[in-house]
PDB file of the backbone (N, CA, C, O) and the ligand in Angstrom, with CONECT records:
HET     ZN  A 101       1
ATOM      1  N   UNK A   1     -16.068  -8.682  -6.875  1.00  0.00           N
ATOM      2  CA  UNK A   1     -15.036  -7.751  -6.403  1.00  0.00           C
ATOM      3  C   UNK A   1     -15.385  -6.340  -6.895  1.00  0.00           C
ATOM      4  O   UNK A   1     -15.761  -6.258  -8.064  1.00  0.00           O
ATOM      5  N   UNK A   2     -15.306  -5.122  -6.099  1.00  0.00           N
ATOM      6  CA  UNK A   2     -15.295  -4.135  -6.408  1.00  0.00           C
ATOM      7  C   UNK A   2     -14.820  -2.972  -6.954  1.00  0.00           C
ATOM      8  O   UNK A   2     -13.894  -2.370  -6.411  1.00  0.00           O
ATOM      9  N   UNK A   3     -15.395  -2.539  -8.072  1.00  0.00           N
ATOM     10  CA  UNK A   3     -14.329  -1.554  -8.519  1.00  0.00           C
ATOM     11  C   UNK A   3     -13.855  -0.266  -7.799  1.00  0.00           C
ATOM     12  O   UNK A   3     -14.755   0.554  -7.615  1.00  0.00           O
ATOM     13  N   UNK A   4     -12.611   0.080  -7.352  1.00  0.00           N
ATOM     14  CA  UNK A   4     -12.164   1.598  -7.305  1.00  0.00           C
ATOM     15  C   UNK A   4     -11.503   2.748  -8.020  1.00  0.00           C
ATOM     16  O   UNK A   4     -10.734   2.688  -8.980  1.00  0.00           O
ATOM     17  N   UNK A   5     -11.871   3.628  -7.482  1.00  0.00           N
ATOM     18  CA  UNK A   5     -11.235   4.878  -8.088  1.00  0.00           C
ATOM     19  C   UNK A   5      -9.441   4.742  -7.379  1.00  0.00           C
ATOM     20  O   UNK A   5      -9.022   5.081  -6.272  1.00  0.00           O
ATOM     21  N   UNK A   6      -8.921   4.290  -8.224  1.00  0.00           N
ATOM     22  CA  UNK A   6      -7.177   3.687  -7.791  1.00  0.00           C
ATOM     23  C   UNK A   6      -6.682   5.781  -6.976  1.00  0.00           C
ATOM     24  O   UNK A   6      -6.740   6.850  -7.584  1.00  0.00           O
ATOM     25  N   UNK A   7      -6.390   5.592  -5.941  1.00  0.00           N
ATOM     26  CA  UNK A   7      -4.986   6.934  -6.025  1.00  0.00           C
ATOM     27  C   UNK A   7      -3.813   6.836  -6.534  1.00  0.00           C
ATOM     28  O   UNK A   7      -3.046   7.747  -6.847  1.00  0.00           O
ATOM     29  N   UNK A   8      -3.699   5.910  -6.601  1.00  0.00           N
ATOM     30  CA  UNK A   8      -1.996   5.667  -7.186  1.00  0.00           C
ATOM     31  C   UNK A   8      -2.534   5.830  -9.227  1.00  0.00           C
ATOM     32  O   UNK A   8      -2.324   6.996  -9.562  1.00  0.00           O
ATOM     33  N   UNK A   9      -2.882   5.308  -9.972  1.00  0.00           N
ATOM     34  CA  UNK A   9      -3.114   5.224 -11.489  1.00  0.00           C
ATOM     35  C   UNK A   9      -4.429   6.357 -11.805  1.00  0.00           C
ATOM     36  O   UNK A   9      -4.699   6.875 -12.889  1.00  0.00           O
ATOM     37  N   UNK A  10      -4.924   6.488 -10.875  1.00  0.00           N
ATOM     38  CA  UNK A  10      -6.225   7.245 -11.417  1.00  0.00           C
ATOM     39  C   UNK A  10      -7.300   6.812 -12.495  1.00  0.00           C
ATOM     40  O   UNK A  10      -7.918   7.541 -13.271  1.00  0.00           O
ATOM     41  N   UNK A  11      -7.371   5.318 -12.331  1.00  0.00           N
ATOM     42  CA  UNK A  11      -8.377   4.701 -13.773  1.00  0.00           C
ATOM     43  C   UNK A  11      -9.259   3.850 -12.312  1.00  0.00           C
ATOM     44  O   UNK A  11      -8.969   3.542 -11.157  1.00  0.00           O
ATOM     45  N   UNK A  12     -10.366   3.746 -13.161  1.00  0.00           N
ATOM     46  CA  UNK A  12     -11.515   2.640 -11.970  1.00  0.00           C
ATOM     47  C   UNK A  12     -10.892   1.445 -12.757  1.00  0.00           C
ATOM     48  O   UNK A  12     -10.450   1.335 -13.901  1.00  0.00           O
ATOM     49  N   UNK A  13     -11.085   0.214 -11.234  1.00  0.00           N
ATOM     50  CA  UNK A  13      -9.945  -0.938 -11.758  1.00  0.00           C
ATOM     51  C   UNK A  13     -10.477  -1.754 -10.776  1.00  0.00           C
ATOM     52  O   UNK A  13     -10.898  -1.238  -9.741  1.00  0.00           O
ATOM     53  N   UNK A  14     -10.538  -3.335 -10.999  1.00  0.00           N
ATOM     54  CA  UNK A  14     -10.510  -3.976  -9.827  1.00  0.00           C
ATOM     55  C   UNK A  14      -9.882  -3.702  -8.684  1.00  0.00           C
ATOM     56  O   UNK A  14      -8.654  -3.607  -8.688  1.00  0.00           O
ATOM     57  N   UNK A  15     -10.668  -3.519  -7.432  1.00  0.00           N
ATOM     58  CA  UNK A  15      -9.754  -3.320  -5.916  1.00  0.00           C
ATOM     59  C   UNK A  15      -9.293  -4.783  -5.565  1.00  0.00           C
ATOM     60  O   UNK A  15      -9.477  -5.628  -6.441  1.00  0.00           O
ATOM     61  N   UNK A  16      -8.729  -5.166  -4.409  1.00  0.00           N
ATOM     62  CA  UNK A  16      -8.349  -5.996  -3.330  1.00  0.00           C
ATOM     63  C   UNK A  16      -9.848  -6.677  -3.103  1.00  0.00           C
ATOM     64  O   UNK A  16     -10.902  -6.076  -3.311  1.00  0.00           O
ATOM     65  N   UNK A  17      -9.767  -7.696  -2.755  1.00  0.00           N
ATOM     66  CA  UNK A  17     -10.307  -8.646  -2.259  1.00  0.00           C
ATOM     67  C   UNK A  17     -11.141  -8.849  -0.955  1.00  0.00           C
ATOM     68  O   UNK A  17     -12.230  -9.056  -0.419  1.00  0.00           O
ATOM     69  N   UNK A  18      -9.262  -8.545  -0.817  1.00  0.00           N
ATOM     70  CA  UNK A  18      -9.341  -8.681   1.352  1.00  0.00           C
ATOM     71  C   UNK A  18      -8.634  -7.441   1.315  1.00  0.00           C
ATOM     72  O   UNK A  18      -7.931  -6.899   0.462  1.00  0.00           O
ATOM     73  N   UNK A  19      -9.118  -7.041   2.813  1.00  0.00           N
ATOM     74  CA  UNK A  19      -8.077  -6.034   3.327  1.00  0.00           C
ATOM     75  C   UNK A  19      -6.750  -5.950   3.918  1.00  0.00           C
ATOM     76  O   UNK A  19      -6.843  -6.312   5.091  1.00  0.00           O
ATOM     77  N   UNK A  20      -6.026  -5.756   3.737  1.00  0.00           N
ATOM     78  CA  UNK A  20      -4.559  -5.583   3.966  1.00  0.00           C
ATOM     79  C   UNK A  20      -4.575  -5.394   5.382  1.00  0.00           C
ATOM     80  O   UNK A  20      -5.426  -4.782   6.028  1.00  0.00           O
ATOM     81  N   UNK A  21      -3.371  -6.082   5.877  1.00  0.00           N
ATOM     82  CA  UNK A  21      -3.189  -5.437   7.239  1.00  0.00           C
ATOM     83  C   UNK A  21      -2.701  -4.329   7.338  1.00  0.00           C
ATOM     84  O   UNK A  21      -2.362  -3.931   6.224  1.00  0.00           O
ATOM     85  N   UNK A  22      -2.452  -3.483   8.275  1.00  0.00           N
ATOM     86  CA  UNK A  22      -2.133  -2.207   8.668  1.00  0.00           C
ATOM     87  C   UNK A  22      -3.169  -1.243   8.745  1.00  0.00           C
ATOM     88  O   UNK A  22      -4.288  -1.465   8.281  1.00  0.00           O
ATOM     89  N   UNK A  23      -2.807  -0.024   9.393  1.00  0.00           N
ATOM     90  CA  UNK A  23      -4.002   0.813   9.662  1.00  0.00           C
ATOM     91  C   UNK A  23      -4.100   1.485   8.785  1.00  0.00           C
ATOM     92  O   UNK A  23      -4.626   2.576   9.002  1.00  0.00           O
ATOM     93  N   UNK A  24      -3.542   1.092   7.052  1.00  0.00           N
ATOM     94  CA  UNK A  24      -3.851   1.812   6.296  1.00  0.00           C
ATOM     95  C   UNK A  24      -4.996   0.587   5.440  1.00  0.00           C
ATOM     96  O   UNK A  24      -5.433   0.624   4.290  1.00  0.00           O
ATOM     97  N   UNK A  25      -5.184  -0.264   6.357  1.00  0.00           N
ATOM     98  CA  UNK A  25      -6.075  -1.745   5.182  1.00  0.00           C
ATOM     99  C   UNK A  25      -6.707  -0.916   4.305  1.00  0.00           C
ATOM    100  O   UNK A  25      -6.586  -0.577   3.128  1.00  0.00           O
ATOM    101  N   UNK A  26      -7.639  -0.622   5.527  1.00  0.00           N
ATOM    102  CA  UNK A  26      -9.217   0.003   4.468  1.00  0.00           C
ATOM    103  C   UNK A  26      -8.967   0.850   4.052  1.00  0.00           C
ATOM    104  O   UNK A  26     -10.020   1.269   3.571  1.00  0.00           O
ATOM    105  N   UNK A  27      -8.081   1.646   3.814  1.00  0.00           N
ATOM    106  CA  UNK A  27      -8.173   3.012   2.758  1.00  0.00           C
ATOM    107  C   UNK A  27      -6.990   2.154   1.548  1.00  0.00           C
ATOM    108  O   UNK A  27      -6.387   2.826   0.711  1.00  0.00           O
ATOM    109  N   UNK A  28      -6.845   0.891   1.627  1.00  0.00           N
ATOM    110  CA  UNK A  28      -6.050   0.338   0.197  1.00  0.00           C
ATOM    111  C   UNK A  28      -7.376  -0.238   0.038  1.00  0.00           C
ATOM    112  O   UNK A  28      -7.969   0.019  -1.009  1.00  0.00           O
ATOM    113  N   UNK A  29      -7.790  -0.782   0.680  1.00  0.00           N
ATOM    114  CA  UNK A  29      -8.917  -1.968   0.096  1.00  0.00           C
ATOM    115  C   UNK A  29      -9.987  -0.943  -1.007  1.00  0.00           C
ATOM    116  O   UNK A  29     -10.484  -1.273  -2.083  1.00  0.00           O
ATOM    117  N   UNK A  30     -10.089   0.341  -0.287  1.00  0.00           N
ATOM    118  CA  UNK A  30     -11.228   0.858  -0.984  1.00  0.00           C
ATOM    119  C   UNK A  30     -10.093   1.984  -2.415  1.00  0.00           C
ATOM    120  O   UNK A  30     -10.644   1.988  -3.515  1.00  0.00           O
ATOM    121  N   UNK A  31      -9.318   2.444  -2.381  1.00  0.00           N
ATOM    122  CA  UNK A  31      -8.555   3.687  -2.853  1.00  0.00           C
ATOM    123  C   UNK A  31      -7.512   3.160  -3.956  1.00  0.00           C
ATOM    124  O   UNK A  31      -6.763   3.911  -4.580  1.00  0.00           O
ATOM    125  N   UNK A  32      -7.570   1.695  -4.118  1.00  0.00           N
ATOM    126  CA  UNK A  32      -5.873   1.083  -4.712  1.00  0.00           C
ATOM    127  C   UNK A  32      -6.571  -0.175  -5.657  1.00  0.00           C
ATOM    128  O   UNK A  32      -7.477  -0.990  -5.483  1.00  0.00           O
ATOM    129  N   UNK A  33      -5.805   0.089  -6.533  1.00  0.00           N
ATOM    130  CA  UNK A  33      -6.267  -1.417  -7.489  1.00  0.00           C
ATOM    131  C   UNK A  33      -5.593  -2.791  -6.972  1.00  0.00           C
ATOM    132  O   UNK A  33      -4.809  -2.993  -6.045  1.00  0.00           O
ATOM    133  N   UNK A  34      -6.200  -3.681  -7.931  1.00  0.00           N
ATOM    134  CA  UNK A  34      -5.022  -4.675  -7.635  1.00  0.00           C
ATOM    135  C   UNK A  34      -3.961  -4.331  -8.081  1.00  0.00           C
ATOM    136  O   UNK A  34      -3.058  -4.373  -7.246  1.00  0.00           O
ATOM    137  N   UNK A  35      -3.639  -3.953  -9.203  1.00  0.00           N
ATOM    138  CA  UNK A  35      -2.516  -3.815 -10.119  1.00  0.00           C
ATOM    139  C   UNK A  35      -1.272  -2.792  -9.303  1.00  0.00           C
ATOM    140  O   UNK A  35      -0.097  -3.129  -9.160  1.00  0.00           O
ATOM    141  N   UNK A  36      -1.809  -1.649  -8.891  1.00  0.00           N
ATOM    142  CA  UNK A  36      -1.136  -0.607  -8.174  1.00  0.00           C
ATOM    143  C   UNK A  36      -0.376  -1.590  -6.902  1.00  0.00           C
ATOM    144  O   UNK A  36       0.823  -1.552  -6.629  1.00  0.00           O
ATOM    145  N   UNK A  37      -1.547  -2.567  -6.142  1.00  0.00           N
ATOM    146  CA  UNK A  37      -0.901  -2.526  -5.242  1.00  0.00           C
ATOM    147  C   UNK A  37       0.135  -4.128  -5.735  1.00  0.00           C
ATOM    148  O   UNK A  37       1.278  -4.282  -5.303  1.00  0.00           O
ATOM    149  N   UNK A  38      -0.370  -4.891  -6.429  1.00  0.00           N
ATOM    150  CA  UNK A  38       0.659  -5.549  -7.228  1.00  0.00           C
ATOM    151  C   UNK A  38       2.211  -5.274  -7.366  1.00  0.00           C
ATOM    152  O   UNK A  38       3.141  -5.912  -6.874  1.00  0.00           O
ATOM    153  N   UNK A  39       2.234  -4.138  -8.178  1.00  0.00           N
ATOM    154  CA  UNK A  39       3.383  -2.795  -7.934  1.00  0.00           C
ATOM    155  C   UNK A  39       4.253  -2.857  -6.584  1.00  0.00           C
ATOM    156  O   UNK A  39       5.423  -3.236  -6.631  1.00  0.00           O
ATOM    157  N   UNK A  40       3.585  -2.435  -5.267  1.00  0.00           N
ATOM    158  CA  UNK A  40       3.690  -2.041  -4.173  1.00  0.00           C
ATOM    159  C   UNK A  40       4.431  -3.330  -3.626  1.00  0.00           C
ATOM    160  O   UNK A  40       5.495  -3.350  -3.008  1.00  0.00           O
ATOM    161  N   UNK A  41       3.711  -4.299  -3.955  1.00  0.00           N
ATOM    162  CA  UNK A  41       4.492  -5.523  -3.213  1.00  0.00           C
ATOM    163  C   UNK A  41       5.368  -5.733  -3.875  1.00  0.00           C
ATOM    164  O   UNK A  41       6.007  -6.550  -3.211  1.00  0.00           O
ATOM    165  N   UNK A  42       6.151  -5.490  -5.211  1.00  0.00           N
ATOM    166  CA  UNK A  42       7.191  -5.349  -5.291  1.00  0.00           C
ATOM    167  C   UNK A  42       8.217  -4.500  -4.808  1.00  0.00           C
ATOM    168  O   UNK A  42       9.315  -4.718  -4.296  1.00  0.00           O
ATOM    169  N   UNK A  43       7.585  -3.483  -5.097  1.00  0.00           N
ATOM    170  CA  UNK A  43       8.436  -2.129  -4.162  1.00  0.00           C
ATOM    171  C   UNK A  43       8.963  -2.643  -2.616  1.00  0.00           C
ATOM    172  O   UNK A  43      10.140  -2.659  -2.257  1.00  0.00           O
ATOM    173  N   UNK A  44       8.108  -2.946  -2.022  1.00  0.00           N
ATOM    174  CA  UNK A  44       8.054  -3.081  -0.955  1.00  0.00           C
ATOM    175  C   UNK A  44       9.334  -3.930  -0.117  1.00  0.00           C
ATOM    176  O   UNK A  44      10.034  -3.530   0.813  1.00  0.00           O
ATOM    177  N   UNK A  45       9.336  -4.650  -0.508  1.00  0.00           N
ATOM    178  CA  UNK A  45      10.810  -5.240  -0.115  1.00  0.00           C
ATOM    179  C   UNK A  45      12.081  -4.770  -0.222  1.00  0.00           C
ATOM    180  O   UNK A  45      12.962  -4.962   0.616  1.00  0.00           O
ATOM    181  N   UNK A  46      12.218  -4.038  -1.434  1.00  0.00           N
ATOM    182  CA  UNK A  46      13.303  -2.842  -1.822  1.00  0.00           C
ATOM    183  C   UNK A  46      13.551  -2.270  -0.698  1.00  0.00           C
ATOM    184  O   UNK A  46      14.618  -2.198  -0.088  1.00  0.00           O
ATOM    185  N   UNK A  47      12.290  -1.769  -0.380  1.00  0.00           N
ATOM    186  CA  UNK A  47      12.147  -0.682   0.731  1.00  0.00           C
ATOM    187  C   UNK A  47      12.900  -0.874   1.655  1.00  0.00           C
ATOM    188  O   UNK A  47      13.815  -0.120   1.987  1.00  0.00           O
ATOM    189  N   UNK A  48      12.512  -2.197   2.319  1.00  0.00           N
ATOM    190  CA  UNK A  48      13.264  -2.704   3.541  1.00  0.00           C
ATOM    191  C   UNK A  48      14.217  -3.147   3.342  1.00  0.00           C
ATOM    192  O   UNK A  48      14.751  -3.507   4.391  1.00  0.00           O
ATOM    193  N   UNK A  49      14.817  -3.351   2.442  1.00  0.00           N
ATOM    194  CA  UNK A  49      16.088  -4.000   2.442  1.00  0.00           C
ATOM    195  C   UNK A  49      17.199  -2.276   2.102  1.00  0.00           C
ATOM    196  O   UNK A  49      18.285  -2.166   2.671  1.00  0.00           O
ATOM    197  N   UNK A  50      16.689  -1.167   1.171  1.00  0.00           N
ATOM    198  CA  UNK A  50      17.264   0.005   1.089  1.00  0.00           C
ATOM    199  C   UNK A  50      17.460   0.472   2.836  1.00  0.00           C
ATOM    200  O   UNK A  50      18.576   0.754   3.272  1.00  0.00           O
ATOM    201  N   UNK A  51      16.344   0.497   3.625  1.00  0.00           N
ATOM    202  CA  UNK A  51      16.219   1.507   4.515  1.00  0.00           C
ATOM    203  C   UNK A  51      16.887   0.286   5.666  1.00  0.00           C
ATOM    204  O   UNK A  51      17.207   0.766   6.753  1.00  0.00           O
ATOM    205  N   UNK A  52      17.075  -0.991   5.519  1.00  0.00           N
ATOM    206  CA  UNK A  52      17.270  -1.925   6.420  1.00  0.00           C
ATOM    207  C   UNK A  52      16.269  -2.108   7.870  1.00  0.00           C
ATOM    208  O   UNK A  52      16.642  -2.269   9.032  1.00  0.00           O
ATOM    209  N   UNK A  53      15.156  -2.033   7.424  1.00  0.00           N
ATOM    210  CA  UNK A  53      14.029  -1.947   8.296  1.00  0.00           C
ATOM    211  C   UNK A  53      13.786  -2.951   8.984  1.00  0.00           C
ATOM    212  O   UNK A  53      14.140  -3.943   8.347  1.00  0.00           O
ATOM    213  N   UNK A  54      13.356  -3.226   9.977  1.00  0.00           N
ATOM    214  CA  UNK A  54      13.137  -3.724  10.975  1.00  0.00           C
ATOM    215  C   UNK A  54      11.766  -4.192  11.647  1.00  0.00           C
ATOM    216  O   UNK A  54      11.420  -3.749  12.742  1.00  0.00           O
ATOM    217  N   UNK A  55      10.864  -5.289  10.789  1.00  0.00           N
ATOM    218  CA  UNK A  55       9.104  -5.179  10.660  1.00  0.00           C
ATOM    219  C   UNK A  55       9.093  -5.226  12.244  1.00  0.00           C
ATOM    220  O   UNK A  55       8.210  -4.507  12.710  1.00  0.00           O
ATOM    221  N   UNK A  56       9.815  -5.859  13.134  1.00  0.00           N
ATOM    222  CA  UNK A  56       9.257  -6.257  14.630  1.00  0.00           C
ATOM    223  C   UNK A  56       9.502  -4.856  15.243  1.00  0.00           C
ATOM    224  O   UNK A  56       9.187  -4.985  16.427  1.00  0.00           O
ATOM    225  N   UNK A  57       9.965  -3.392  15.000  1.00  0.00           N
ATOM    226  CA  UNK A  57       9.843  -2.445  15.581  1.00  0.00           C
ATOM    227  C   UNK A  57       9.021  -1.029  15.042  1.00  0.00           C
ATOM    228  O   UNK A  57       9.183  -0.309  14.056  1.00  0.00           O
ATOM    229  N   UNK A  58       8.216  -1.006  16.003  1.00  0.00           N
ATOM    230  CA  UNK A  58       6.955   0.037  15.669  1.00  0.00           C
ATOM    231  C   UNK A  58       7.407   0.870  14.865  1.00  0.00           C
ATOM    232  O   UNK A  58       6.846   0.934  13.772  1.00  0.00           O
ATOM    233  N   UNK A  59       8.544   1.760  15.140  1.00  0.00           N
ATOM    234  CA  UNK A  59       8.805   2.885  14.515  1.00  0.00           C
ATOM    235  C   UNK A  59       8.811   2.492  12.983  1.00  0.00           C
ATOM    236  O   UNK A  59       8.162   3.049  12.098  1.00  0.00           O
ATOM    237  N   UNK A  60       9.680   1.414  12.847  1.00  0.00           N
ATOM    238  CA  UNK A  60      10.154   0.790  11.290  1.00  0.00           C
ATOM    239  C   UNK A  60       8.812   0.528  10.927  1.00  0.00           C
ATOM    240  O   UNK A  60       8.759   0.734   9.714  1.00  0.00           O
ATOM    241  N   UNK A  61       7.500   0.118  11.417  1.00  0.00           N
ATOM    242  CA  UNK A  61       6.729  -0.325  10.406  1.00  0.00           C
ATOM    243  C   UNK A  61       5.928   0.916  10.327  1.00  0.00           C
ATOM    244  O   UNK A  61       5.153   1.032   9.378  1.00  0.00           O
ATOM    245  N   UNK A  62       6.020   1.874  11.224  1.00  0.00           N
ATOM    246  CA  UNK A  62       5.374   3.199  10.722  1.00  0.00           C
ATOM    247  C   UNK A  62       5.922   3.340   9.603  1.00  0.00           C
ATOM    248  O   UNK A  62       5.195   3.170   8.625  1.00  0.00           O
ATOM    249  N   UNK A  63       7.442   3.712   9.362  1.00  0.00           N
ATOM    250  CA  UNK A  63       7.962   4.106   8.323  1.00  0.00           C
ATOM    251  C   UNK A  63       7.827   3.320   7.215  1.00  0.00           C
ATOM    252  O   UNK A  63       7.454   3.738   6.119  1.00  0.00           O
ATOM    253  N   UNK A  64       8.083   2.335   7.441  1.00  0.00           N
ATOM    254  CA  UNK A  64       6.597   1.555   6.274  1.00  0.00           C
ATOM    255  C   UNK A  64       5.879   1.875   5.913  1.00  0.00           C
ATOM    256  O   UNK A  64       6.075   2.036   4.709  1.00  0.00           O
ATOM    257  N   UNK A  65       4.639   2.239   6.294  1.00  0.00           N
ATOM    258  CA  UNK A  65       3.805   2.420   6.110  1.00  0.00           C
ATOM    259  C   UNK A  65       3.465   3.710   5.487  1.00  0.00           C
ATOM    260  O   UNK A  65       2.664   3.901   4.572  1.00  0.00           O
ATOM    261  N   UNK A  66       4.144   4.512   6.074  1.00  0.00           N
ATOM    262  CA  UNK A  66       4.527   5.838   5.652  1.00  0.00           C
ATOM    263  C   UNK A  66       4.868   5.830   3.790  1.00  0.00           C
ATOM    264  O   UNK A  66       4.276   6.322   2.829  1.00  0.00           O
ATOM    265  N   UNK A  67       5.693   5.285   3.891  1.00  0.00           N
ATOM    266  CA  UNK A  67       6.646   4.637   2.563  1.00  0.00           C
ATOM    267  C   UNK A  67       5.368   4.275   1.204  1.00  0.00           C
ATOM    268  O   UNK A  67       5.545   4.595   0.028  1.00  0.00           O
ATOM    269  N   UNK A  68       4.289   3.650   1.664  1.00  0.00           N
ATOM    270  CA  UNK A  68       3.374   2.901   1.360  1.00  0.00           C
ATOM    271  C   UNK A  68       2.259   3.957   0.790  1.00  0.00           C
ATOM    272  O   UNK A  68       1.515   3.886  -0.189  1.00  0.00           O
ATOM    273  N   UNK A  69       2.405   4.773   1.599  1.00  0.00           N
ATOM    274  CA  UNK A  69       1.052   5.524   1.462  1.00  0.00           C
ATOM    275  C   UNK A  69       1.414   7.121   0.827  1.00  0.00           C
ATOM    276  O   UNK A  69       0.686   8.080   0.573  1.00  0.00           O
ATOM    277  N   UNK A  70       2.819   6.911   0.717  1.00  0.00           N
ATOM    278  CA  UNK A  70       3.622   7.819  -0.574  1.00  0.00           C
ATOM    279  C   UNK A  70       3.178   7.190  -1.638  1.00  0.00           C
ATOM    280  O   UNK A  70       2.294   7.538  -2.421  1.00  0.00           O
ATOM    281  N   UNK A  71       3.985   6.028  -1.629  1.00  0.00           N
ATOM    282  CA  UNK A  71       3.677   5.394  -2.935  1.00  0.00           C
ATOM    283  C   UNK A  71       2.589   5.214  -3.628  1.00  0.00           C
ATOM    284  O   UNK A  71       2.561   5.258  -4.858  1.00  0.00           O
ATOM    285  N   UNK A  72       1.375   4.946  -2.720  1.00  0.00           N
ATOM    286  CA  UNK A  72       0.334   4.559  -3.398  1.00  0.00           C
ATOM    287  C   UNK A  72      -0.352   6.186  -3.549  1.00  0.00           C
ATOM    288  O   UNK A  72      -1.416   6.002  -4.139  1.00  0.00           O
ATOM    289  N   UNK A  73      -0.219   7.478  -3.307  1.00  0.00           N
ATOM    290  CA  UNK A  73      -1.005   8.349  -3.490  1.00  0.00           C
ATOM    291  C   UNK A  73      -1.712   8.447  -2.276  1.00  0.00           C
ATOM    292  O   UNK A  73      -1.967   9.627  -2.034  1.00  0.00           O
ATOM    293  N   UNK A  74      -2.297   7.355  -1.072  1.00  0.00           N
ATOM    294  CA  UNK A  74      -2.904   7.749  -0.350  1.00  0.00           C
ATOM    295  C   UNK A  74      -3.075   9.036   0.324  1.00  0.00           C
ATOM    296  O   UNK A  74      -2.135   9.709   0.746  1.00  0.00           O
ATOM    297  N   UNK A  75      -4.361   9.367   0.413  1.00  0.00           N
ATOM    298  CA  UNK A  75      -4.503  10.708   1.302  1.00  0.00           C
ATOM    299  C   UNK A  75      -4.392  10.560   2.787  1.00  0.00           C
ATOM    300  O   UNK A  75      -5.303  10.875   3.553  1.00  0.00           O
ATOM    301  N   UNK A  76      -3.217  10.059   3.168  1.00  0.00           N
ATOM    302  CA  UNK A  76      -3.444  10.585   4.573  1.00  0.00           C
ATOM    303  C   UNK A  76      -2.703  11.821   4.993  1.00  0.00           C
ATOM    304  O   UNK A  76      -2.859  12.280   6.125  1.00  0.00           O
TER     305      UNK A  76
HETATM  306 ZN    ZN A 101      -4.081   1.653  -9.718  1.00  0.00          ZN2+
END
């Protein structure tokens, strides 16, 4: 497994494995530790249950995703 430079912690750390779904996979697979995104999947449900999101509608999983790539530091 490969190490990355995490965006979310800023330490080199074991990455992911596999790539995540969403069109943010490969920029977690390469940019996010395990640990960070460990984190995230906790967060993550919060999320949807705070915002009452809706995974089967596009908009909601943008905003997901969106949500996601706050959290983790991603540069998009
Ligand atoms: Zn990290």
């Amino acid at each position: 497994m490969a190490l990355v430079l995490c965006s979310r912690c800023l330490q080199t750390k074991p990455g992911l494995e596999t790539k995540p779904p969403g069109k943010y996979g490969a920029l977690v697979q390469h940019q996010v530790c395990q640990e960070c995104w460990g984190e995230w999947m906790v967060v993550m449900p919060r999320i949807i249950n705070h915002y009452g999101l809706n995974l089967g509608l596009p908009e909601d999983r943008q905003q997901l995703q969106q949500a996601m790539a706050e959290y983790l530091n991603l540069p998009v």
